[in-house]
GUDREN-882695 format. One record per residue: y negated, x negated, z negated of N, C-alpha, C, O in turn. Coordinates in steps of 0.05 Angstrom, whole numbers, plus 32768, in hexadecimal, padded with zeros to 4 digits. Each point is the difference from the previous one (the first is absolute). Last residue first. Layout:
// GUDREN-882695
YXZYXZYXZYXZ;...
***
This chain:
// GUDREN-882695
7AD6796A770580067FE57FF47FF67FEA800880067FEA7FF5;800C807E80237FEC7FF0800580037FED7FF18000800F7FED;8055802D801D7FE67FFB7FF77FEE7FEF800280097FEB7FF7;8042806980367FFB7FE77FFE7FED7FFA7FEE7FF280137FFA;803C80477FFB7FF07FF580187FFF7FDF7FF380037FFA7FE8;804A80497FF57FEE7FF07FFC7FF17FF48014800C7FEE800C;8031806A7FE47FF87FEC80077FEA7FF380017FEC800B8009;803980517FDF7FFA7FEA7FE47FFF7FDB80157FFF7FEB7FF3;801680688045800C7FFB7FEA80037FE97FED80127FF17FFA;7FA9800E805380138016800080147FFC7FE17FF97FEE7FF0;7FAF7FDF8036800980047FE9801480167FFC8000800C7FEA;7FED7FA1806C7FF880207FEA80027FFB7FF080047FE97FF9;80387FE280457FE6800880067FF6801F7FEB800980177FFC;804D7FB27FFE7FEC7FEF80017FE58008800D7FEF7FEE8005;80618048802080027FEE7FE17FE67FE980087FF97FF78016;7FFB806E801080017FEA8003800A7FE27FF07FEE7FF17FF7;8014808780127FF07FEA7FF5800F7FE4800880187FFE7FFE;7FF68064801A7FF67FEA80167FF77FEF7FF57FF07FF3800D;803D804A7FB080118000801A7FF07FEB801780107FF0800B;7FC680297FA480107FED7FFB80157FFA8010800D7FEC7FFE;7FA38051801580017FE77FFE80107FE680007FFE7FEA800C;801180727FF57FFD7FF980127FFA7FDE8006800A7FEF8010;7FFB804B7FA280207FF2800C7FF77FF3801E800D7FED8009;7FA280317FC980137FEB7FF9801A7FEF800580077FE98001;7FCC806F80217FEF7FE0800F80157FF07FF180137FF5800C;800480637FD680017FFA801E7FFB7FDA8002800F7FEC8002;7FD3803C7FBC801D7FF67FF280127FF9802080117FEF8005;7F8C803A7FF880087FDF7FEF80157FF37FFD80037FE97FF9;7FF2806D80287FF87FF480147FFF7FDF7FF080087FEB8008;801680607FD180097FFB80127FF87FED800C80127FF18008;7FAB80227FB5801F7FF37FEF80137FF9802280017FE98007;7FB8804B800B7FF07FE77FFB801D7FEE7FF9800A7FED800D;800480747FFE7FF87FF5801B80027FDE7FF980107FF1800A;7FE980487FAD801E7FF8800D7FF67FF3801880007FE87FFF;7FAF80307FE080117FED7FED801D7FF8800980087FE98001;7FD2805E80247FEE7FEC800F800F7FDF7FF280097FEB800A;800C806F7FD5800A7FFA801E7FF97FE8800E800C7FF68013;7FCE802F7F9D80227FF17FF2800A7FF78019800E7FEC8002;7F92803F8006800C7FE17FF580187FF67FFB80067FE87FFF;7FEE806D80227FEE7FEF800F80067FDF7FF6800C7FED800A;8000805A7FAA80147FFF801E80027FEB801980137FF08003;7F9780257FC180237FF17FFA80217FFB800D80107FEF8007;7FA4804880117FF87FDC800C80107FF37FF0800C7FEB8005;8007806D7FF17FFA7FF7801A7FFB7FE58001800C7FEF800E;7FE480417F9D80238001800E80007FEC801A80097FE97FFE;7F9B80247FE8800A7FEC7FE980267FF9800B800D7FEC8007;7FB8806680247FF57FDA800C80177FEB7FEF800F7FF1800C;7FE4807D8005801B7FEF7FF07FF77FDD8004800F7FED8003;7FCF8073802A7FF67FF57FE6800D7FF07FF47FFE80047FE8;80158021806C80127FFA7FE87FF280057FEF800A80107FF1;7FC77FDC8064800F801E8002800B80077FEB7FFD80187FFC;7FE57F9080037FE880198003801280208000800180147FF2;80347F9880117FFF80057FE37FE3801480007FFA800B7FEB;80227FE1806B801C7FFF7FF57FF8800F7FE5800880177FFA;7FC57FB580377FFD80228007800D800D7FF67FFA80187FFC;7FFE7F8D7FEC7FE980177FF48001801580117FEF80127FFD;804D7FAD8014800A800D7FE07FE280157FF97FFE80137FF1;80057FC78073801880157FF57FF5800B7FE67FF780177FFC;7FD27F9A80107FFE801D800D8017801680017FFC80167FF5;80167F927FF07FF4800F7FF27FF0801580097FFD80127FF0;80637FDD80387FED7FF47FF37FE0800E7FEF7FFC80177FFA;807D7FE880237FE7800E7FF37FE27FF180037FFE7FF17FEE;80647FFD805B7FEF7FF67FE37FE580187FF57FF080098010;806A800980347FE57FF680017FF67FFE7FE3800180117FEF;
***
C-alpha cells in the first residue's frame, strides 16, 4: 500500500524526521511517475496505428 500524505505526517510526527521522509516519499512517487511513462510509451508504440498519431516521430497530416 502506497504512503500518503497523512501516513508521512504520522509517520514523520512520531520521527521528528519530516525533510528524510518526504524525501523518500518523493524518490518513490518519482519512480512510480518514470515507470509508468516508460510503461504507456511502449505501450503506445505497440497499439499505434501507421498513419494515425504521433507515435514514433510520426508525422500527423497537414492543413494545406
Amino acid at each position: 500500500m502506497l504512503a500518503t500524505d497523512g501516513d508521512s505526517s504520522r509517520i514523520a510526527s512520531s520521527t521528528v524526521e519530516y525533510l528524510p521522509i518526504d524525501t523518500r516519499l518523493a524518490l518513490v512517487d518519482s519512480g512510480f511517475v518514470l515507470s509508468a511513462t516508460s510503461l504507456m510509451d511502449r505501450i503506445e508504440q505497440r497499439v499505434a496505428v501507421p498513419g494515425i498519431g504521433a507515435a514514433a516521430g510520426q508525422q500527423q497530416g497537414t492543413a494545406e
